[in-house]
KETITOR-390075 format. One record per residue (C-alpha): residue in one letter; x, y, z. Coordinates in steps of 0.25 Angstrom, whole numbers, plus 5000, padded with zeros to 4 digits. Example, Ala and Ser with C-alpha at 12.3 -4.5 7.8 and 13.67 -1.06 7.14 Angstrom:
<recs>
A504949825031;S505549965029;
</recs>
This chain:
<recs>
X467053205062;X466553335062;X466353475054;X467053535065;X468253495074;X468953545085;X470453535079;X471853555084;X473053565076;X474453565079;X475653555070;X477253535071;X477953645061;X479253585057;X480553675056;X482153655058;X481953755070;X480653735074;X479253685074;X477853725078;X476153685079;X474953745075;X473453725081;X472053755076;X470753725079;X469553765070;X468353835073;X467253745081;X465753785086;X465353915088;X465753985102;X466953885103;X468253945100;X469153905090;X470253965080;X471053925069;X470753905054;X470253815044;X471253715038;X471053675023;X471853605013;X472253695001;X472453574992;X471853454993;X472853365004;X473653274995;X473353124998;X474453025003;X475252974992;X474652834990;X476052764990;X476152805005;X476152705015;X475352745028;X475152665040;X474052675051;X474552655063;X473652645078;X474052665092;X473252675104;X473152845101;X473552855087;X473352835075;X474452855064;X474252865048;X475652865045;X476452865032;X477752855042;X478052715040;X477652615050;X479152615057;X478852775060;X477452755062;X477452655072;X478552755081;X477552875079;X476452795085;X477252735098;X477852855100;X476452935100;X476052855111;X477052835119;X477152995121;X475653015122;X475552905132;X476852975140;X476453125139;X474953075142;X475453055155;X475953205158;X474653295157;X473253265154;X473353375144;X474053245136;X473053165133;X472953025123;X471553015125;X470853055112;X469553025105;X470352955093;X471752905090;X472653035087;X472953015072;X474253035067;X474553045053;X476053045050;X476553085036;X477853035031;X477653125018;X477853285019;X477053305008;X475953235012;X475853285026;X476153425024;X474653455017;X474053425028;X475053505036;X474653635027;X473053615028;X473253605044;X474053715047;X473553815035;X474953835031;X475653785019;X476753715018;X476853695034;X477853655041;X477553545051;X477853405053;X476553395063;X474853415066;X474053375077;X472553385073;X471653365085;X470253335078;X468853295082;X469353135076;X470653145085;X471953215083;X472853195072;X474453225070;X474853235056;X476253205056;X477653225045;X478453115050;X479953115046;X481353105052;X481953225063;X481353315070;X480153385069;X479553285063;X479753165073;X479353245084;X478053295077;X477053165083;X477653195097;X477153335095;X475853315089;X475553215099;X475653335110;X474553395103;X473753275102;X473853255118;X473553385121;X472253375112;X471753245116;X471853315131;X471053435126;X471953525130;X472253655124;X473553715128;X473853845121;X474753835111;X476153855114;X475953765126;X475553635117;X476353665107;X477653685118;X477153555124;X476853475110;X478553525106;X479053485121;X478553345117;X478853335104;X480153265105;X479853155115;X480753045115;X480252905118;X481352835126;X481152705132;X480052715142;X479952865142;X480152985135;X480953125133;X480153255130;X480553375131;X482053385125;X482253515118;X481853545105;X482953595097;X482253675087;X481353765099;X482653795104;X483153855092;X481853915088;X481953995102;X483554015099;X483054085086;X481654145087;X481054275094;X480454215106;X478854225110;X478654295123;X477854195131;X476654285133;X476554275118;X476954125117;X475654085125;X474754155117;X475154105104;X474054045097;X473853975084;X473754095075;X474854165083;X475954215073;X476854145082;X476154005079;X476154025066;X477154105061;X478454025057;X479454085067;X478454115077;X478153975077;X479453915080;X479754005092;X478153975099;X478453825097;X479853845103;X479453935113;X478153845118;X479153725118;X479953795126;X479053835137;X478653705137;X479953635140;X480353745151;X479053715159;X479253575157;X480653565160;X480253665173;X479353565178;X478553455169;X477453435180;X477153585179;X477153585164;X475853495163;X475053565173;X475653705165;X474953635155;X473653625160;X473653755165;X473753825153;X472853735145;X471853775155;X471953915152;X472953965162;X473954075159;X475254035157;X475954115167;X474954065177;X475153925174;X476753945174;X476654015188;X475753895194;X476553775188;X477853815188;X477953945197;X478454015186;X478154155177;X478254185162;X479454255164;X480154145169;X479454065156;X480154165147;X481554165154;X481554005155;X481353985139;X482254095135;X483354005135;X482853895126;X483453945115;X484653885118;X484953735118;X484153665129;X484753585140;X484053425136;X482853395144;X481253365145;X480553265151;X480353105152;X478953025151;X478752895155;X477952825144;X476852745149;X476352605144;X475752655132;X475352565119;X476252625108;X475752515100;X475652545086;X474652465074;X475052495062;X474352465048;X474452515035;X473552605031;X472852605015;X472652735009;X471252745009;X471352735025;X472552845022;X471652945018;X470452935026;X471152955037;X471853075032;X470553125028;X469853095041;X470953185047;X470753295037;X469153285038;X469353325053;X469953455050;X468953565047;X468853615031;X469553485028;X468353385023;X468653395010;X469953345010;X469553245020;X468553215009;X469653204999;X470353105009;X469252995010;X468853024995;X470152974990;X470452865003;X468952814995;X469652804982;X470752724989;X469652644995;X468252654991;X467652575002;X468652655013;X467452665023;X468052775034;X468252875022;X466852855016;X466352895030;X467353005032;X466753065019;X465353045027;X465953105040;X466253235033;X464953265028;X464553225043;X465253335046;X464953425035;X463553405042;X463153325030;X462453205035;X461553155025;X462953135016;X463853075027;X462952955029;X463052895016;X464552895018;X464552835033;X463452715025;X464552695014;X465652685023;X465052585034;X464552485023;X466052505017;X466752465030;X465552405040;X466552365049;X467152505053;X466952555067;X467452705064;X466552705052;X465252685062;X465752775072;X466052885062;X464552865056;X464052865071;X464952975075;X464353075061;X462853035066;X463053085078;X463653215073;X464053345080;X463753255093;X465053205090;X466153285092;X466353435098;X465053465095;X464353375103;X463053405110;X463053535101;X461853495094;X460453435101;X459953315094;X458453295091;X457653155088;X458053165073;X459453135078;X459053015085;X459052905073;X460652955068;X461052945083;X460652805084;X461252765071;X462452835077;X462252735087;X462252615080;X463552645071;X464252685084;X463852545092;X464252475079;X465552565079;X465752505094;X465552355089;X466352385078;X467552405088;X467552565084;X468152655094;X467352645106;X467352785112;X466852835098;X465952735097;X465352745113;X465452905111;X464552905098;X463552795104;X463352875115;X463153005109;X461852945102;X461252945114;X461053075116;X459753085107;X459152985118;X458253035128;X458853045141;X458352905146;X459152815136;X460552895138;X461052785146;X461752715133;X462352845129;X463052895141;X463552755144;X464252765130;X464752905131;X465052855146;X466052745139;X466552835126;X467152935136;X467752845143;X468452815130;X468752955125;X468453055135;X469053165129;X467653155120;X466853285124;X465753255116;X465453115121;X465653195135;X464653295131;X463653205128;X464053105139;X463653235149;X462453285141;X461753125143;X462253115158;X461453255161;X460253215151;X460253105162;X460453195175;X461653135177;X462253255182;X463653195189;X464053155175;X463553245168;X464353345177;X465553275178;X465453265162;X465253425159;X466453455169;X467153375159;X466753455147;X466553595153;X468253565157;X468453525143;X468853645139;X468053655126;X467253755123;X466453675116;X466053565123;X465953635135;X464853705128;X464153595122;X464053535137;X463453655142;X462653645131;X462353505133;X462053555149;X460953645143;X460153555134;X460153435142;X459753535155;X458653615145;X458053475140;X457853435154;X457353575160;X456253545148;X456053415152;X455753465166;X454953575161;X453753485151;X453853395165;X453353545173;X454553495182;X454853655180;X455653695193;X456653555191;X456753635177;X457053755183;X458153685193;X458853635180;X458853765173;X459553815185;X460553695188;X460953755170;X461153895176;X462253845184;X462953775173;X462953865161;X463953985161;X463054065152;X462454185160;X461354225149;X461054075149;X461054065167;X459954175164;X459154115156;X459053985162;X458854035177;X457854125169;X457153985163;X457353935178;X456454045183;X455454025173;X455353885177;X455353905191;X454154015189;X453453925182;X453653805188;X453153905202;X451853965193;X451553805188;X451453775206;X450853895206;X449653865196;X449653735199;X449253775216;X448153885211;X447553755202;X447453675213;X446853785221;X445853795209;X445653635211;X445353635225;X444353745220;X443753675212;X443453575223;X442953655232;X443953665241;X444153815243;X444953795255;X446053725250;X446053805237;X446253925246;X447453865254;X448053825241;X447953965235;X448554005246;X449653945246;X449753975232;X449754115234;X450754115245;X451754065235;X451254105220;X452054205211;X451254185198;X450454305196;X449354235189;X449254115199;X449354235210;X448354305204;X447354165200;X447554125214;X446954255223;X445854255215;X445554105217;X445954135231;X444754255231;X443854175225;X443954065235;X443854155246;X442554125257;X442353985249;X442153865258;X442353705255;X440953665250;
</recs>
């Protein structure tokens, strides 16, 4: 865990005539763009009630804490799979790869979800049925589960988000949100399903409300009154669903590659005149008729052979509230009532070893390291056996070197010793059966306080941890900076086009950054060897690859510096041979030396040294 994590939240409001989403994502390092507010907790988040059954249930892509009861649970679960597997399939912009199963808490209890509703959307007494939290530990969907709709198309929803998050996509808002509703009522039938079918209630929200001209409808964002406003909010999600099901009912294939367009920046009307041949006025006329009863369609997606298996396992309340405190504890402002959680899963189960190290991990990331250790001691002689409490404690030595704010911060040889022990939990992590691309990741990161001849380990490991997850941008950034420590240069540049196309802002700063340093450290090493003009040559090759104009300048500056004294260095050296064959005797050859030197010298100095040397020598024979 972090201090700071990127997060994206998206919520189903739930209403008789409609229902709608929200997204924030809090402020990250400086120069990054970021909006949205700070979520707290007015009063403390009441606990479970400790009658409740809760069940923890695994599949291959989630995992569920559930208070639904195992019959409802196990039917979430397969059904969560069986669609990811099948939309997966559509667009890379839906993506099941993700660092960490997507966990999904499902709450059977009104009153006990709806606290956490309130705290994530800053609005009390909200309205929803559904969050997706996409979090530095994985995304998460907090769920009301219940009979009719909305509720039962909530996870279908939430899922979307989750997909478009794990792809790194970042549609604008009506696009995701009119996609996540197109979805929301798949129907699993057989070997295939039905998406797509009308939505009753967008109907009668367009029937009803004052329409959004499409021009305004693209540039809603999270704190438009359209978005947040009640009535404006029924019409934006009605209106976003039914732009999406005109384009996909005009032509599916189109839709996907729409999709990409726009994600990448692309105006709508220019993505709407490429992928389907058609303007915003044509848009506008095609949806006008929605609000009357829509003709049954959609589409049919073949499932693929997917394990929908589900392990179910009752889960004790101590279990219970760490996880629910690990959730909260990845939400900014939130520690204390993450501390709050593992505090009272401790009086449940004073030896409950994940919570005793979560209470290290927040003072890890309250940057108070002295007092996190203690904890990560206690909790590893409480549970020995415990591959996620090594690799958490690994993970917290290795600090901001984890995360999105890797290769921010350069390491010194004090950081050596806490880098190996890192090491060493994260290899016992691996033995332990931890999760291998954590564990691989973590190993190789340690390696970057090595010197550049005993890399090898490290970029084998990181090699093998992205092949695991390779949606981890900091295992690839450091993967790059250790392949061009090495002069690896294929690699390394096949690596940076991976992060420079990752469209984010901040790791595609820390790998220019990374480019920097690693290419500074080696123009110094040049310069103490006197290679001086293989300096300049990299100093040069880094013009070329930094966008900066006030930096090109004062690089090629530093380059011309070299290069001059690289040339006055030849320069003195030649007059000191001259003087040599002086010395000698040997006037002839000292005078055919300076010669040569003054055909080809600059330096005013070695200029001026040399005639005089040359004057001296004049009328002198060989003795």
């Amino acid at each position: 865990m972090s201090g700071r994590s990127d997060l994206l939240l998206a919520l189903l409001l739930a209403s008789t005539a409609a229902y709608a989403q929200d997204v924030f994502v809090p402020p990250v390092l400086k120069g990054i763009k970021g909006d949205g507010v700070a979520r707290r907790a007015d009063k403390p988040i009441p606990f479970p009630a400790a009658d409740e059954e809760w069940l923890l249930g695994r599949t291959r892509h989630f995992m569920l804490i559930s208070s639904a009861g195992e019959r409802r649970t196990r039917a979430i679960a397969a059904d969560l799979e069986t669609l990811a597997a099948a939309l997966a399939q559509l667009t890379p912009k839906f993506s099941t790869s993700a660092p960490a199963p997507t966990r999904v808490f499902l709450f059977s209890r009104r009153s006990e979800v709806q606290p956490y509703f309130d705290m994530l959307i800053n609005r009390r007494d909200a309205n929803v049925t559904g969050v997706f939290v996409s979090q530095k530990t994985g995304g998460s969907m907090i769920v009301k589960t219940g009979s009719g709709w909305p509720t039962e198309t909530t996870p279908n929803h939430e899922l979307v988000h989750s997909l478009i998050a794990n792809s790194g996509a970042h549609p604008p808002l009506w696009l995701e949100e009119g996609t996540a509703e197109y979805f929301s009522n798949a129907n699993l039938k057989s070997k295939s399903i039905r998406a797509g079918e009308p939505v009753r209630v967008h109907v009668e929200a367009l029937r009803r409300g004052t329409r959004i001209p499409p021009d305004q409808l693209f540039g809603v964002v999270r704190e438009s009154d359209a978005y947040n406003v009640p009535s404006g909010q029924h019409v934006f999600y009605a209106e976003s669903w039914a732009i999406v099901d005109w384009l996909m009912r005009t032509d599916e294939r189109a839709f996907y590659r729409f999709f990409q367009d726009v994600d990448e920046g692309v105006p709508v009307a220019t993505a709407l005149r490429d992928r389907y041949d058609k303007s915003l006025a044509d848009l506008e006329r095609a949806i006008g008729p929605y609000s009357s009863p829509r003709v049954s369609s959609g589409i049919t997606i073949n499932v693929p052979t997917t394990d929908a298996s589900v392990a179910l396992s009752p889960l004790d309340r101590a279990s219970l509230l760490y996880e629910l405190g690990r959730f909260l504890g990845g939400i900014e402002d939130l520690s204390a009532e993450a501390e709050r959680h593992f505090r009272e899963a401790l009086l449940a189960d004073p030896k409950h070893a994940r919570s005793i190290a979560a209470l290290g991990l927040l003072r890890v990331n309250d940057k108070r390291y002295d007092e996190a250790v203690p904890y990560l001691d206690r909790a590893l002689a409480a549970d020995p056996n415990d591959a996620e409490i090594y690799l958490e404690y690994a993970e917290a030595l290795l600090r901001n070197q984890i995360g999105p704010f890797a290769e921010t911060e350069e390491t010194n040889a004090d950081d050596v010793p806490r880098f190996h022990k890192a090491r060493a939990l994260a290899e016992k992590a691996l033995t332990l059966g931890g999760e291998a691309g954590r564990a691989l990741g973590a190993i190789g990161t340690t390696y970057i306080v090595e010197d550049d001849s005993n890399l090898g380990p490290g970029i084998a490991a990181l090699e093998k941890a992205r092949s695991i997850l390779p949606g981890r941008m900091d295992l690839t950034l450091h993967l790059f900076a250790m392949d061009r420590r090495i002069g690896d240069r294929a690699k390394a540049d096949a690596l940076f086009a991976i992060l420079d196309g990752a469209r984010n802002a901040q790791v595609a700063f820390a790998a220019r950054a990374v480019l920097m340093r690693v290419e500074l450290a080696r123009v110094n090493a040049l310069v103490k060897q006197e290679k001086l003009d293989e300096a300049a040559a990299v100093l040069r090759g880094l013009v070329s690859e930094t966008a900066d104009s006030d930096s090109r300048s004062d690089l090629e500056r530093q380059a011309n510096d070299l290069v001059h004294v690289a040339r006055t260095n030849r320069e003195i050296s030649t007059y000191n041979e001259a003087i040599g064959q002086v010395n000698r005797g040997d006037y002839a050859a000292a005078a055919r030396t300076l010669g040569k030197l003054l055909a080809v010298a600059t330096d005013p100095s070695v200029i001026r040294d040399a005639k005089a040397l040359q004057k001296r020598l004049e009328g002198r024979k060989r003795l």
